[in-house]
Residue frames relative to the residue before (quaternion, step in Angstrom):
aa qw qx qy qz dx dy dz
X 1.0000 0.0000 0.0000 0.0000 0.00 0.00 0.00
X 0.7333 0.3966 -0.2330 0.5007 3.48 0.64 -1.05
X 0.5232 0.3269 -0.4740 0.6283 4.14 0.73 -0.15
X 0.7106 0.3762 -0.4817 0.3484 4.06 -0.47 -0.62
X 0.5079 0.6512 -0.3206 0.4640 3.79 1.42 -0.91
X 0.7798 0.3117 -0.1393 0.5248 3.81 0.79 -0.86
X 0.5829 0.4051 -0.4729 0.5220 3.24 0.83 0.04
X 0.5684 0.4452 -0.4836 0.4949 4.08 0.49 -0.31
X 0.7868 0.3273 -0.4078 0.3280 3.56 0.27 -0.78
X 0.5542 0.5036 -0.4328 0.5018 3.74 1.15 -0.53
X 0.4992 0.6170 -0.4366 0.4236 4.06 0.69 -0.73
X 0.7764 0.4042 -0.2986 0.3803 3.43 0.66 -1.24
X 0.3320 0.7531 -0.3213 0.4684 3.52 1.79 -1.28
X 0.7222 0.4773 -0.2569 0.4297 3.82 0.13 -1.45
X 0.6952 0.4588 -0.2268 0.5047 3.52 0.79 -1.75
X 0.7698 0.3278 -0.2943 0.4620 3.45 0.30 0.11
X 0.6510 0.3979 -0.4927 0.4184 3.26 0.83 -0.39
X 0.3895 0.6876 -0.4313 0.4352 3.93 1.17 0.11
X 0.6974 0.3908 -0.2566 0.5432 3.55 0.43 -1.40
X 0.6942 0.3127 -0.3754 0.5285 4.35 0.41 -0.10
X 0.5318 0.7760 -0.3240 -0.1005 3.75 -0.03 -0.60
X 0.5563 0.4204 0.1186 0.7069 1.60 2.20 -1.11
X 0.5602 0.6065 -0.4037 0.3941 3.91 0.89 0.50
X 0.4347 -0.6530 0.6024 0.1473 3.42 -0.82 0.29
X 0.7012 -0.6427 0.1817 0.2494 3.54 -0.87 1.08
X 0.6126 0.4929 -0.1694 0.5942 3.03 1.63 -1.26
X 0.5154 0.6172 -0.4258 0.4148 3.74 1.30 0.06
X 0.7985 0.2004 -0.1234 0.5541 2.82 0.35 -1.91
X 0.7797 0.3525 -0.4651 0.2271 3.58 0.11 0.38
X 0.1817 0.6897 -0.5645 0.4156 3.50 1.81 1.06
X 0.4085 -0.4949 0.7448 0.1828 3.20 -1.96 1.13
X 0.4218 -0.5965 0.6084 0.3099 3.93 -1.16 0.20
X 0.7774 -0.0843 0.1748 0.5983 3.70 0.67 -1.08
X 0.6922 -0.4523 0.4601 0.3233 3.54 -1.19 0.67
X 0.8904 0.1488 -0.2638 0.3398 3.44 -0.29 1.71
X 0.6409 0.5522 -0.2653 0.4625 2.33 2.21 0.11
X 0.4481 -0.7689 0.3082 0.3363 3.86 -0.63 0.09
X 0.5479 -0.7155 0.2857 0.3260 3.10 -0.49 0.40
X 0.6514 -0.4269 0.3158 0.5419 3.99 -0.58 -0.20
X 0.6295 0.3547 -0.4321 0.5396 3.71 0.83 -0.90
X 0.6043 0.5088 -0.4847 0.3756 4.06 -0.26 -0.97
X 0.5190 0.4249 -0.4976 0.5500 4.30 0.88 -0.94
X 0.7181 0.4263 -0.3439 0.4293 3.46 -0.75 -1.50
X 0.6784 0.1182 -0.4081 0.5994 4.09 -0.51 -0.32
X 0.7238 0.3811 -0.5030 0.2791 3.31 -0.81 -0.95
X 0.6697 0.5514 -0.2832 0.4090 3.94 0.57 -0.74
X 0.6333 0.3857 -0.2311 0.6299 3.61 1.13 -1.24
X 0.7770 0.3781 -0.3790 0.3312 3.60 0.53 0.17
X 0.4083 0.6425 -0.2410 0.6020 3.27 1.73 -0.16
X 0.7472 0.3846 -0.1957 0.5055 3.35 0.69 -0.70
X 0.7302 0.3160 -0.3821 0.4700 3.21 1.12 -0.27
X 0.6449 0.4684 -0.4427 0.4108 3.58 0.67 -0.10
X 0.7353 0.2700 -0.4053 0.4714 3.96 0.77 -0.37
X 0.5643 0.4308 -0.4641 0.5297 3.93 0.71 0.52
X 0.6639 0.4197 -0.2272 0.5758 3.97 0.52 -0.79
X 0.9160 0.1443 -0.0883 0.3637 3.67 -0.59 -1.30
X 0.5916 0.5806 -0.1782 0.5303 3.46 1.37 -0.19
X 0.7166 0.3542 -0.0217 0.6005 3.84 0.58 -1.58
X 0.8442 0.2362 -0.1487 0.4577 3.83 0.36 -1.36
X 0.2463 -0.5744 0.7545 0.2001 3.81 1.15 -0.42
X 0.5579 0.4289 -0.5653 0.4303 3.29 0.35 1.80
X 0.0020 -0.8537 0.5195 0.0372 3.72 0.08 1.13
X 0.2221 -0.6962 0.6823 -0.0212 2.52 -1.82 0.68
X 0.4842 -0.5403 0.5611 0.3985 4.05 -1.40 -0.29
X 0.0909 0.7090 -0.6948 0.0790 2.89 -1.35 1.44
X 0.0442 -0.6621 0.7467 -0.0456 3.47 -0.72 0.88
X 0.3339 -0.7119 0.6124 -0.0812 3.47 -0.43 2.15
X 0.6827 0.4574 -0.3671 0.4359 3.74 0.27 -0.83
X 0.5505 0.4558 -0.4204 0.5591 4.11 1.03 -1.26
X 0.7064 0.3975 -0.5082 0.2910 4.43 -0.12 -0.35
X 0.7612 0.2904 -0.4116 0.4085 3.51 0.76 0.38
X 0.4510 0.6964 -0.3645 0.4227 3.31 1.30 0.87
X 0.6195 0.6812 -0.2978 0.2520 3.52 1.44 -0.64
X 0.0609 -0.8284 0.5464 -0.1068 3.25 -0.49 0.61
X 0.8764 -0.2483 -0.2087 0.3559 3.76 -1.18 1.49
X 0.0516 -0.6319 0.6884 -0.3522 2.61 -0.33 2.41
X 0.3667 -0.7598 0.5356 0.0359 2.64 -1.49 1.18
X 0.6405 -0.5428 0.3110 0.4455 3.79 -0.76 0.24
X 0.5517 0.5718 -0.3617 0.4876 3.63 1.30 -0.80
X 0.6559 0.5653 -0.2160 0.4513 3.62 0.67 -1.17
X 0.6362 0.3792 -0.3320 0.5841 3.70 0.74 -1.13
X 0.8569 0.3336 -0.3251 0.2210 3.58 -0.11 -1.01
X 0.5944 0.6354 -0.3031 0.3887 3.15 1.47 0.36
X 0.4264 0.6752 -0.2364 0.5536 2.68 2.00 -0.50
X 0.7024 0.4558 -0.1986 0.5093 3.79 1.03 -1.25
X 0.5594 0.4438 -0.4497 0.5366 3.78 1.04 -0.79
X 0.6978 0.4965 -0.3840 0.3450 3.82 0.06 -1.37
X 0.3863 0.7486 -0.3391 0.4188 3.72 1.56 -0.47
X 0.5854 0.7411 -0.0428 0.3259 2.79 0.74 -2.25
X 0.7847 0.4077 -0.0713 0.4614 3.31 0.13 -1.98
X 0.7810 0.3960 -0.1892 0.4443 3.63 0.76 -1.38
X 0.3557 0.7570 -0.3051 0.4554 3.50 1.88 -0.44
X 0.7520 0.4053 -0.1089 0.5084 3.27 0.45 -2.03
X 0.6195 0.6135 -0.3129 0.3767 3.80 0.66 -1.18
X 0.7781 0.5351 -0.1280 0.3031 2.89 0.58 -1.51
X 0.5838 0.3754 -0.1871 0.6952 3.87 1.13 -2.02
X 0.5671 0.5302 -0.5129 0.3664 4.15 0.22 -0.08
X 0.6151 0.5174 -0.2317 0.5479 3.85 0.91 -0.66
X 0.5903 0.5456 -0.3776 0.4597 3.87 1.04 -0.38
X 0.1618 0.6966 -0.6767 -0.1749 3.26 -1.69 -0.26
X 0.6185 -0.5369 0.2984 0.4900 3.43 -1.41 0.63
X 0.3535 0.6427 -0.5832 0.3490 3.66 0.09 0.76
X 0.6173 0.7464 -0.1405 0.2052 2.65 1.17 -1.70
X 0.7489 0.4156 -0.1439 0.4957 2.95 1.20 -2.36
X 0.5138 0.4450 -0.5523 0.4826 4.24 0.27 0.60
X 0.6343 0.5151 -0.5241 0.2400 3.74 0.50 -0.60
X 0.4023 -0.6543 0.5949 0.2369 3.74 -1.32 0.17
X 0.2728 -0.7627 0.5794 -0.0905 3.03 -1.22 1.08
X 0.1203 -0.7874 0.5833 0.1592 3.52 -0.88 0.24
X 0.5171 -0.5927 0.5733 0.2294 3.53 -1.33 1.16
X 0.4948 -0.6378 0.5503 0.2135 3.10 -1.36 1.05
X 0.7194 0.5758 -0.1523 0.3574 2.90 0.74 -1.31
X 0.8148 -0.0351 -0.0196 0.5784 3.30 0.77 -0.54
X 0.6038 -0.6289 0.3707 0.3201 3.85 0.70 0.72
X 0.5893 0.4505 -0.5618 0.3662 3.86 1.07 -0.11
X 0.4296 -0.7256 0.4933 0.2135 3.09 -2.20 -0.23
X 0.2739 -0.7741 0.5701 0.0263 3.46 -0.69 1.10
X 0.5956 -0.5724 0.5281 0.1969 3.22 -1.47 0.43
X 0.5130 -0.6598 0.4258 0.3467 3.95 -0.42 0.70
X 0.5289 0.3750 -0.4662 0.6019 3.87 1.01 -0.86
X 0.7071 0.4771 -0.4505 0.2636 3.89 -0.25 -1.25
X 0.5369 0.6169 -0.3035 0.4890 3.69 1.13 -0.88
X 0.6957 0.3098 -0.2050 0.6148 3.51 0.68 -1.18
X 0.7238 -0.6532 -0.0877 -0.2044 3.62 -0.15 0.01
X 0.4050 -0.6388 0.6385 -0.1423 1.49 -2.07 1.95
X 0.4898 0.5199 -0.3496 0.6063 3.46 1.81 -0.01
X 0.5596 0.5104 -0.4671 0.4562 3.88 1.09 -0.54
X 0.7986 0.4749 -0.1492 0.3383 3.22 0.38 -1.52
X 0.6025 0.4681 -0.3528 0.5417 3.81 1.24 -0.52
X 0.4503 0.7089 -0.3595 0.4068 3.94 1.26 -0.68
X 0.7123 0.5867 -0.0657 0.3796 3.06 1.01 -1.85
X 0.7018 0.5776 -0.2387 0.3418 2.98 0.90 -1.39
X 0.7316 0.3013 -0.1846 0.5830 3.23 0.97 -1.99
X 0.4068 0.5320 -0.6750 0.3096 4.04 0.45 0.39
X 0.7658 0.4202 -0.3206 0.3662 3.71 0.91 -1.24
X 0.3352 0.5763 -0.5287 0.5253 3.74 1.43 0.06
X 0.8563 0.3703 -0.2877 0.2165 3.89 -0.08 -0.65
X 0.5004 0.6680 -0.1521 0.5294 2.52 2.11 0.24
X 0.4237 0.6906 -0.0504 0.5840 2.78 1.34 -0.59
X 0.7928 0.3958 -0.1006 0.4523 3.30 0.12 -1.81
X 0.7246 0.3587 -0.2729 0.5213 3.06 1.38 -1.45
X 0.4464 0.6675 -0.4646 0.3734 3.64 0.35 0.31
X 0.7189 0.4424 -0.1490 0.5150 3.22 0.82 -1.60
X 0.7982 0.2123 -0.3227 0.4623 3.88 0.58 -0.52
X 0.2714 0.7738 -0.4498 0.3539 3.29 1.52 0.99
X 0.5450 0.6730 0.0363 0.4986 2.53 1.54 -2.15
X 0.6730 0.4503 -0.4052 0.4243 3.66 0.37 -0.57
């Protein structure tokens, strides 16, 4: 369960690291419209999301996150983002490897805000939020397809 779990999230890792490979900075780090985020802000904000509800959340392994600085980033480059998604990858696998299905009933408490979540819910809800902003980059790439 937990290797088929990391391969979906590294699967998705891939699908996105397609939509940047090939972008130029001023691409991926172009809002589309006023409120929206750009391709680099998905990629940190997502690889960081993932690491706090799979790491600080699921493993009671913390770490520094400063959430507000991932929609602040600005000229990053595709090499940078996708390395950022492989290093994902590594701590992904490391991390749900140390679990068993015992595991996913145990209860946990958010750092962040003190509530409590189930380990599967922790895990996923990091699958599903992955997902989401992969199709935001999709999206994005579409629209500066479109241009």
């Amino acid at each position: 369960m937990f290797e088929d779990y990391a391969e979906r999230l590294a699967f998705l890792h891939r699908q996105a690291e397609t939509l940047i490979a090939d972008l130029p900075p001023d691409a991926l780090n172009w809002p589309p419209m006023p409120g929206m985020n750009s391709i680099a802000v998905l990629v940190v904000h997502l690889t960081g999301a993932e690491r706090y509800w799979i790491g600080d959340v699921a493993a009671g392994d913390p770490h520094e996150r400063d959430r507000d600085a991932e929609f602040e980033v600005t000229d990053l480059d595709a090499e940078t983002l996708i390395a950022r998604l492989r290093a994902s990858d590594e701590y992904i696998a490391s991390a749900v490897n140390a679990f068993s299905l015992d595991d996913l009933n145990a209860e946990r408490i958010s750092p962040r805000d003190g509530e409590t979540f189930t380990v599967a819910w922790a895990l996923l809800h990091a699958l599903e939020h992955t997902a989401m902003h992969v199709g935001h980059l999709q999206m994005t790439r579409q629209i500066l397809e479109s241009m």
